[in-house]
Legacy VTK file of the C-alpha trace (Angstrom):
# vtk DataFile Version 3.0
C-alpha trace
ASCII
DATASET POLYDATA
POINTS 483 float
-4.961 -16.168 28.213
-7.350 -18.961 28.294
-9.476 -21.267 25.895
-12.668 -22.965 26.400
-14.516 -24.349 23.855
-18.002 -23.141 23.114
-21.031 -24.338 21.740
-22.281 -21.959 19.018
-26.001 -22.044 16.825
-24.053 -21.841 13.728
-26.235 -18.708 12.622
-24.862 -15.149 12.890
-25.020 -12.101 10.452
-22.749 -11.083 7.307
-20.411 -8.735 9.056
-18.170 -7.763 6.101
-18.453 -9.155 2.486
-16.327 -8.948 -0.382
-16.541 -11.126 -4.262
-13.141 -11.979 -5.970
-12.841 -11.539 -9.565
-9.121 -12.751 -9.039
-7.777 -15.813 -10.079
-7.740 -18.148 -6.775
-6.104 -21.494 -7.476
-8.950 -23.818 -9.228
-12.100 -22.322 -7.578
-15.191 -20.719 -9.707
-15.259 -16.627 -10.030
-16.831 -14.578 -8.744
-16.209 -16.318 -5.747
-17.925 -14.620 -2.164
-15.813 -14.470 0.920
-17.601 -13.261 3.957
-16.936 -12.098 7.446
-19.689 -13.794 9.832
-20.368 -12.252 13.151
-22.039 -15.576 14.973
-24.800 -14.878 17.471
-22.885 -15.444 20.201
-20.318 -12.878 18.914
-17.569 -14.813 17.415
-16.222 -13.844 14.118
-14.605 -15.907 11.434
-14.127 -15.969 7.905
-15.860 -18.022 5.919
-17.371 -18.236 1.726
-20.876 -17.987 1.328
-22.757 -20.393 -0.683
-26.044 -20.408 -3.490
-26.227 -16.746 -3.347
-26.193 -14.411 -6.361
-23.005 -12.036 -5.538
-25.515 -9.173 -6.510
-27.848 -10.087 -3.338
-25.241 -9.712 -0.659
-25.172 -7.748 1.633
-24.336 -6.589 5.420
-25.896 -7.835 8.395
-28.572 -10.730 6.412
-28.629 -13.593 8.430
-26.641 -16.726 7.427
-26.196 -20.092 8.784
-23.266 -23.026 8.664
-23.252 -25.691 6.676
-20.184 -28.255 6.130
-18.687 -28.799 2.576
-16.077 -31.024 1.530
-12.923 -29.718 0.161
-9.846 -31.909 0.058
-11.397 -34.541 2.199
-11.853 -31.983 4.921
-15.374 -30.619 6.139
-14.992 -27.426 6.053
-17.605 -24.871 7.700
-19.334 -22.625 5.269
-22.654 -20.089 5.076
-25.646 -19.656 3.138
-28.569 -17.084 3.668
-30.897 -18.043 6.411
-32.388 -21.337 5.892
-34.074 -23.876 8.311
-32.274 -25.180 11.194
-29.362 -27.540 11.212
-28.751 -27.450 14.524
-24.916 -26.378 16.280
-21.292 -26.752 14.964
-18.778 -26.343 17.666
-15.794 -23.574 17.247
-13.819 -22.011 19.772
-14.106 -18.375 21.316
-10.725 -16.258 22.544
-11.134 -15.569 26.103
-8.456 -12.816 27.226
-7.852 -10.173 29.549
-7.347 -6.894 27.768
-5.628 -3.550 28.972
-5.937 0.018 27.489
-2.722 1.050 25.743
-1.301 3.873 26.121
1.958 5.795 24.871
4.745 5.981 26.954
6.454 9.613 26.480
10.520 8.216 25.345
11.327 10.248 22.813
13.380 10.402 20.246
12.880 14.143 19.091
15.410 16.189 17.038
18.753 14.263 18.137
19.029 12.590 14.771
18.862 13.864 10.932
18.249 11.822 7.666
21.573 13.320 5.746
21.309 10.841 2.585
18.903 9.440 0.402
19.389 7.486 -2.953
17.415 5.065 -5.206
17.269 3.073 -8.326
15.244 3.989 -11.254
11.436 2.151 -10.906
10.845 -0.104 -13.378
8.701 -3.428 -14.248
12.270 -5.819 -14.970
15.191 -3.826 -13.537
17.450 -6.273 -15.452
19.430 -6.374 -12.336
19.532 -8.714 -8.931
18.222 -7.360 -5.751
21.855 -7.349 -4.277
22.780 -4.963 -7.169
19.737 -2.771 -7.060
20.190 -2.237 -3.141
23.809 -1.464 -3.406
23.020 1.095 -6.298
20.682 2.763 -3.684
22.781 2.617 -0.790
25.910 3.899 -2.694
23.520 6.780 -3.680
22.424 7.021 -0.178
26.112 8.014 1.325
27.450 9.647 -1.668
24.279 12.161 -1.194
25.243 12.699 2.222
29.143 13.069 1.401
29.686 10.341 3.413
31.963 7.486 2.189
31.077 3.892 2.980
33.925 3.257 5.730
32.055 6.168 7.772
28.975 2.894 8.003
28.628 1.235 11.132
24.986 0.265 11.155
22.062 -0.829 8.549
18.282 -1.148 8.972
15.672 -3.362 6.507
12.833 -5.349 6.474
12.343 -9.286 7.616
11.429 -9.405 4.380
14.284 -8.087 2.231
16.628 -11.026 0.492
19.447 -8.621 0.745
22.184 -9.999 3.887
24.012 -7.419 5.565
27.513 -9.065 5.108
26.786 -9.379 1.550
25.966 -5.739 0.855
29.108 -4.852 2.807
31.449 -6.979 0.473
29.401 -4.572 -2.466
29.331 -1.116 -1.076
32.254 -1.155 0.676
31.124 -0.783 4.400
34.465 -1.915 6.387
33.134 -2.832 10.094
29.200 -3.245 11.217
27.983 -3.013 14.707
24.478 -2.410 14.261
22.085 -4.574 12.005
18.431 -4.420 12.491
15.332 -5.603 10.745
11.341 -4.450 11.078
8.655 -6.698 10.287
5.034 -6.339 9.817
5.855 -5.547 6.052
5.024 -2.573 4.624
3.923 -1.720 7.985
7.186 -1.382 9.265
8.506 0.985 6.776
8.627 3.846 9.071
9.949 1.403 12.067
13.138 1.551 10.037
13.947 5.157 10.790
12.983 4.566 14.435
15.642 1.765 14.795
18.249 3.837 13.094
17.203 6.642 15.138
17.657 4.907 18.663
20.861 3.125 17.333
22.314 6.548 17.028
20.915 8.431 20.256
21.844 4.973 22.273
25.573 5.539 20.520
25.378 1.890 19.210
26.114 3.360 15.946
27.359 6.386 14.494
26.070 6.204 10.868
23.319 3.726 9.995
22.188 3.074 6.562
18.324 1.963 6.183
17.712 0.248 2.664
14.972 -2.077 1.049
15.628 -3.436 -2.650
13.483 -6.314 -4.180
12.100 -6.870 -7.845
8.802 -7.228 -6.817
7.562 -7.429 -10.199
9.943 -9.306 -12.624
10.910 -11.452 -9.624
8.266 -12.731 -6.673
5.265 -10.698 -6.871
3.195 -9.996 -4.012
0.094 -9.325 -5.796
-0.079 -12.816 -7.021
-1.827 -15.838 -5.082
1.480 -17.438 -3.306
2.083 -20.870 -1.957
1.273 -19.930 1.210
1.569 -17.754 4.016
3.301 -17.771 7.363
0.923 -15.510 8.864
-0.735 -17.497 11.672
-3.800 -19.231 10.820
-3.444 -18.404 7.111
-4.277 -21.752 5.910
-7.523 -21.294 7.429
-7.544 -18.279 5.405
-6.454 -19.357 2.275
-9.531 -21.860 1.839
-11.668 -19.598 1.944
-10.003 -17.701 -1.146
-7.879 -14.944 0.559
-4.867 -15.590 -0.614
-3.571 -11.824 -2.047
-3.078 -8.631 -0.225
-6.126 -7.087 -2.201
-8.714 -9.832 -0.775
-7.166 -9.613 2.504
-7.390 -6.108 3.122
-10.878 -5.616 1.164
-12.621 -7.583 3.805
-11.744 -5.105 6.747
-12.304 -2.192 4.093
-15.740 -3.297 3.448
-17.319 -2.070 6.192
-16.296 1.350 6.310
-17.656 1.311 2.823
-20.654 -0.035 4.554
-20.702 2.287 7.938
-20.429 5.329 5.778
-22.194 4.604 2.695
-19.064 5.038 0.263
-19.013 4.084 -2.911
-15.868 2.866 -5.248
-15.966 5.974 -7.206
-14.963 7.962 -3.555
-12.105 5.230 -3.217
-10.682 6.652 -7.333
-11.057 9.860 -6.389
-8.462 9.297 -4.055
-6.362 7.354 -7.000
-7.059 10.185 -9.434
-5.035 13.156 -6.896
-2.170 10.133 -6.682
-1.726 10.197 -10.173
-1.794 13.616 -11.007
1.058 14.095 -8.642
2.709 11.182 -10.115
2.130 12.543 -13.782
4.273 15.593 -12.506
7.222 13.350 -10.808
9.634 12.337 -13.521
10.927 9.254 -10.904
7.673 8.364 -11.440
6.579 4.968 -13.277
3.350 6.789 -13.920
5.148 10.193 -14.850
3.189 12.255 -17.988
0.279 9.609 -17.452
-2.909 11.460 -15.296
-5.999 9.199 -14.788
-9.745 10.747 -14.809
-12.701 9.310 -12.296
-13.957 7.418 -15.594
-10.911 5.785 -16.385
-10.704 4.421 -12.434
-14.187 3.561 -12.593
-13.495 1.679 -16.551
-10.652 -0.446 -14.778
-11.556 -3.839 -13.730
-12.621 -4.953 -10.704
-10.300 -6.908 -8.376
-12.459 -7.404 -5.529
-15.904 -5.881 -5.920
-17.275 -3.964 -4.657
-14.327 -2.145 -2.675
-11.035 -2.359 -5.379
-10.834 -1.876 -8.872
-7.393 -2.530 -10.672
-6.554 1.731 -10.525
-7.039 1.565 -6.197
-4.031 -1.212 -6.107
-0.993 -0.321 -5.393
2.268 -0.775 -7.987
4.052 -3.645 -8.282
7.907 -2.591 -9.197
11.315 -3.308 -9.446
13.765 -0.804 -7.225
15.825 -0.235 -4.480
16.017 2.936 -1.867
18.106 4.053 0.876
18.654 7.016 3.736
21.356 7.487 6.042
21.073 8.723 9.492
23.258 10.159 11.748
23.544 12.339 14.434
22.065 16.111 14.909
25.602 17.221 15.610
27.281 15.503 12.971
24.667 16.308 10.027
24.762 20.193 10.785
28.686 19.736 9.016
27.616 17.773 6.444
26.531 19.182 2.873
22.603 18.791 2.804
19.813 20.506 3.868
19.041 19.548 7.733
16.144 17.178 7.850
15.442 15.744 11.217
13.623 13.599 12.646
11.363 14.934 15.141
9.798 11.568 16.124
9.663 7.843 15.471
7.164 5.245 16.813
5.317 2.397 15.993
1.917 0.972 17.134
0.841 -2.329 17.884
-2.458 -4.051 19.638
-3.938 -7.133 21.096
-5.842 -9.071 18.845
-4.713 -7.061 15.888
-3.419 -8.285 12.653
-0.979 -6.807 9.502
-3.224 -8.714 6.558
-6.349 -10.422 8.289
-7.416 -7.495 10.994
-10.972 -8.361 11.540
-11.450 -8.838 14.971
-11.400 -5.888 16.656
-14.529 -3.955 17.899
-14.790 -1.344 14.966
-13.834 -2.297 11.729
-13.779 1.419 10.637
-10.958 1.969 12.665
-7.570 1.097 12.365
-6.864 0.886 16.207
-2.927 0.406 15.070
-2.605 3.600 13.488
-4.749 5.107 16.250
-1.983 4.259 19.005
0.870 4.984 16.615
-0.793 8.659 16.039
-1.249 9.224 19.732
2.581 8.220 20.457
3.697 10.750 17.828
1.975 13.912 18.886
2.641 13.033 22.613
6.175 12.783 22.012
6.651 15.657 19.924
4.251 18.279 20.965
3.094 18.707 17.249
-0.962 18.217 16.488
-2.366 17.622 12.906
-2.063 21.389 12.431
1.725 22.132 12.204
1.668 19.124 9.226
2.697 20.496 5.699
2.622 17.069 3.504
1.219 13.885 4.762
3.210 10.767 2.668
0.810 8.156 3.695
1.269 4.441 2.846
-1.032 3.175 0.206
-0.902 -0.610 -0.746
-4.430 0.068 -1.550
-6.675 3.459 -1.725
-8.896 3.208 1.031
-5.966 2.803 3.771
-5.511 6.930 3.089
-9.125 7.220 4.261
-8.301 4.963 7.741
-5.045 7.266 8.142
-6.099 10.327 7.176
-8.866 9.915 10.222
-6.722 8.319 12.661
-4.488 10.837 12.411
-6.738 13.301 13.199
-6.734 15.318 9.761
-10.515 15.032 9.615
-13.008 13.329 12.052
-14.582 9.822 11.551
-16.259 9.115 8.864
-15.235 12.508 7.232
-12.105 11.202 4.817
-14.427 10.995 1.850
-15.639 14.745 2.078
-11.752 15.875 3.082
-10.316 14.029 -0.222
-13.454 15.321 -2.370
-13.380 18.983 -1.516
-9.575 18.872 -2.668
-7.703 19.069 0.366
-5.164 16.277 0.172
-3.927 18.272 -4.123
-0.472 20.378 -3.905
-2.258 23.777 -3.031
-4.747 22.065 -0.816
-4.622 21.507 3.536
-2.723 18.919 3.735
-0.896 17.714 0.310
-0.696 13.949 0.324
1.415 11.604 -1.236
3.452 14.517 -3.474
5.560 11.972 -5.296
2.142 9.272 -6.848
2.732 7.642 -3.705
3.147 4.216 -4.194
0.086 3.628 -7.064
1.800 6.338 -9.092
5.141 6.531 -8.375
6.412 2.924 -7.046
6.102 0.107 -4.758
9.524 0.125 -2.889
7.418 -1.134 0.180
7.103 2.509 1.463
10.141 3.303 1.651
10.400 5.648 -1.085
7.634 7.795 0.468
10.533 8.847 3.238
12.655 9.846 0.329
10.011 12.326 -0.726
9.578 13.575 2.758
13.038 14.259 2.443
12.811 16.027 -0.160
9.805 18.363 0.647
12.070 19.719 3.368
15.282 20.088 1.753
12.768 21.986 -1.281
13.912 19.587 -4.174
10.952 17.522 -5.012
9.457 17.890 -8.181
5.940 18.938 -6.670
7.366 20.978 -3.782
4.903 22.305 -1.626
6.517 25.811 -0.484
7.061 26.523 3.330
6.685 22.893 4.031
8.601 22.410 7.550
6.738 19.295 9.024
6.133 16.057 7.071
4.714 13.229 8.474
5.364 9.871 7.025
2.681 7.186 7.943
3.093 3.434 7.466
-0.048 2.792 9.124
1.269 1.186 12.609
4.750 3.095 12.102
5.431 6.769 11.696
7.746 9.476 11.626
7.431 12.812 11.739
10.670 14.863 10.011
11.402 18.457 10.345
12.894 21.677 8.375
16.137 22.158 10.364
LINES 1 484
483 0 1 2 3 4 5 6 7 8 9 10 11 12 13 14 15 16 17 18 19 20 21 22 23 24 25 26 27 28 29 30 31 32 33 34 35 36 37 38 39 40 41 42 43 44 45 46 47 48 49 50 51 52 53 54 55 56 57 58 59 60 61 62 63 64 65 66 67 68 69 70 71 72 73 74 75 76 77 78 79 80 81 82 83 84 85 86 87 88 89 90 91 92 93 94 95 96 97 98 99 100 101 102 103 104 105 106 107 108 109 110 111 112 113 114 115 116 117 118 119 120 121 122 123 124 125 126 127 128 129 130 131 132 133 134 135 136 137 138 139 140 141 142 143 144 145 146 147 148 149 150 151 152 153 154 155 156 157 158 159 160 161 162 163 164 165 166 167 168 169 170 171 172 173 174 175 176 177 178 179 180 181 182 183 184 185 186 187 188 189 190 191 192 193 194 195 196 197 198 199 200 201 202 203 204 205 206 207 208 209 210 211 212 213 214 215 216 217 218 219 220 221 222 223 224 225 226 227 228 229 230 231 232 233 234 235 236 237 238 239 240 241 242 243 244 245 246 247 248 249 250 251 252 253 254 255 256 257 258 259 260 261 262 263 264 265 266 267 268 269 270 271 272 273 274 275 276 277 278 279 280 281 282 283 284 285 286 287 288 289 290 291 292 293 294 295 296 297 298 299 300 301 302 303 304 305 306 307 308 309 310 311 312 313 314 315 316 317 318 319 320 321 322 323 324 325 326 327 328 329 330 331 332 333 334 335 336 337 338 339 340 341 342 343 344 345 346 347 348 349 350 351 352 353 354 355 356 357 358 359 360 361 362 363 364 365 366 367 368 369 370 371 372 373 374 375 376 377 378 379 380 381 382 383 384 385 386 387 388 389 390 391 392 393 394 395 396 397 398 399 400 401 402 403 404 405 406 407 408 409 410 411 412 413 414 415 416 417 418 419 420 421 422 423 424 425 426 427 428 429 430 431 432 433 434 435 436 437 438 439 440 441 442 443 444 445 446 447 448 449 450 451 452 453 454 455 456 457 458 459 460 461 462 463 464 465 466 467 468 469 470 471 472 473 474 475 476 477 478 479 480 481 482
């Protein structure tokens, strides 16, 4: 990989565009963060300056200009003026290779025999230790398993929980396997792929995977942090993405753009998600149903792509699911769910929260690669899907999936979601439980649960026959069968 500095005009085009009604430390709202595509084809974040938020728009022509903030010039846009001559930056030079999946498979050698959870609240009352124990507990009492049978456990980077502390409270005697997946909420499905290849690789027997935070009494993701560790996210950060919602609105933008969408087709996606929710007693949002106008009354949070009914929940919980081996779950007291494939998907010069750089924005190359690992390695297509439990920080991420999946072409998610396919009843049923705007935010996780539970025929909007559920994270994925 090499880096040579460049020489650039300083002009370009608005790539992508969103305005923040959020609160952003002690700048002005609405305040107008853009994606600039330079003329020499360079992209970088950047705010744009002097322009009415109601006159943006893709592709006008901007140029730089240098603004002090904090003592340090920092480069920003306006709308085509006259010349101010160049601004140096620097361009990525790199090799790049086509990925493709490798054919390893994990298929239908290991089952998911246990699942538990908390209840989902706003302030569980409880610490995150406590709540994760509750769920793991669940988790092995479900599978009528007792915690000595433990040897392994799976989370997140992310979750505050230690392994050697949740021993001391469940009661887990000897570990040999501890694992954690990062990439967030992207990695939710990565869990069940490390348990998986713990057990097939006989490095453990049993392995619990569990995530437990209050996300909304305690540290709340939706609110502007401190910081970030993400690389480069001070650069970020100036510039006024500093929540998941701006983030992620910037790369949604242009699909909105590409395919002429409009927020409304983003709610109707919301409204499905909470009429399954409004059916789910573990829902937060149980007996509470939204209409199009009620999404489309709800304040905007970054206009024009989310209002406050396309973010996800922020909630207090804990979940868990145990895995263990085909052979051992066929004598244990649950329905046989297995797990017909695990994968995950990651590319050069992609990124979890700031993915702006590859050559399509209306792609989500990640989940592309994941999708194409999955149905390699287990000889299923779109077709044999019942139930699709899809990840949803935010409601256009469905419409990315839901295409680079291969449920419907490019472009084509709005029309799919519109003419009802994704309702119980419908093609393919999507996100049975609320999913994680209706039901909760337990990072994903409790989207396996309801996969689970499709197959074993317990959930509360059971879609009948169902025999293959995927479960997307986006750049992780499972696929779980009806044994």
């Amino acid at each position: 990989m090499e880096w040579e500095a460049q020489e650039a005009s300083g002009r370009g085009r608005i790539h992508s565009w969103i305005v923040s009604h959020h609160p952003t430390d002690d700048h002005d709202l609405p305040r107008i963060v853009v994606l600039v595509e330079l003329d020499e084809g360079v992209r970088l974040v950047s705010n744009l300056r002097g322009s009415d938020p109601a006159r943006v728009a893709n592709d006008l022509p901007v140029e730089v200009i240098f603004v002090d903030i904090d003592g340090v010039k920092t480069p920003q846009f306006r709308l085509t003026g006259p010349s101010i001559g160049t601004v140096t930056t620097a361009t990525l030079r790199a090799k790049t290779r086509t990925l493709e999946g490798k054919t390893g498979t994990l298929r239908g050698q290991t089952a998911i025999v246990g699942i538990g959870q908390t209840d989902f609240s706003k302030n569980s009352g409880r610490s995150e230790l406590q709540l994760a124990s509750e769920a793991v507990r669940a988790a092995i009492d479900d599978a009528g398993l007792r915690p000595s049978d433990v040897d392994g456990t799976v989370t997140f980077t992310q979750d505050t929980n230690d392994e050697l502390a949740l021993m001391r409270s469940v009661g887990i005697e000897n570990l040999r396997w501890a694992s954690r997946t990062p990439f967030g909420g992207g990695g939710a499905c990565a869990t069940i792929e490390h348990a998986a290849a713990a057990v097939v690789s006989g490095a453990a027997e049993v392995v619990v995977v569990y995530r437990a935070f209050n996300e909304r009494s305690g540290k709340r993701f939706g609110q502007p942090g401190p910081g970030t560790a993400s690389t480069g996210g001070g650069w970020y950060r100036r510039y006024g993405l500093d929540t998941p919602a701006k983030m992620y609105s910037l790369w949604f933008q242009r699909y909105m753009h590409e395919f002429a969408l409009t927020n409304a087709d983003f709610g109707r996606y919301a409204v499905v998600a909470r009429k399954h929710a409004a059916t789910n007693p573990n829902a937060w949002f149980y007996g509470r149903p939204i209409t199009l106008d009620d999404h489309q009354n709800s304040r905007w949070i970054v206009e024009p792509i989310l209002r406050l009914l396309d973010c996800c929940q922020e909630s207090d919980g804990g979940v868990a699911c145990v895995v263990t081996s085909l052979d051992r779950a066929k004598d244990l007291r649950r329905p046989l769910v297995t797990i017909e494939g695990a994968t995950q998907g990651n590319v050069i010069n992609g990124d979890v929260t700031f993915n702006y750089y590859g050559p399509d924005l209306t792609r989500f190359p990640e989940a592309e690669y994941t999708a194409r690992q999955l149905w390699a390695t287990t000889g299923l297509t779109p077709n044999d899907i019942d139930v699709a439990m899809i990840y949803e920080n935010f409601s256009p991420v469905v419409f990315y999936q839901l295409e680079a999946y291969g449920f419907c072409g490019h472009g084509e998610a709005k029309d799919f979601i519109a003419d009802g396919n994704i309702e119980i009843g419908g093609k393919l049923p999507v996100n049975t439980n609320g999913g994680l705007l209706g039901e909760a935010y337990i990072h994903g996780v409790n989207n396996i649960l309801e996969g689970v539970r499709q197959l074993r025929g317990s959930a509360a909007n059971q879609v009948q026959g169902a025999s293959h559920v995927l479960c997307s994270a986006g750049r992780s994925a499972v696929v779980l069968g009806k044994g």
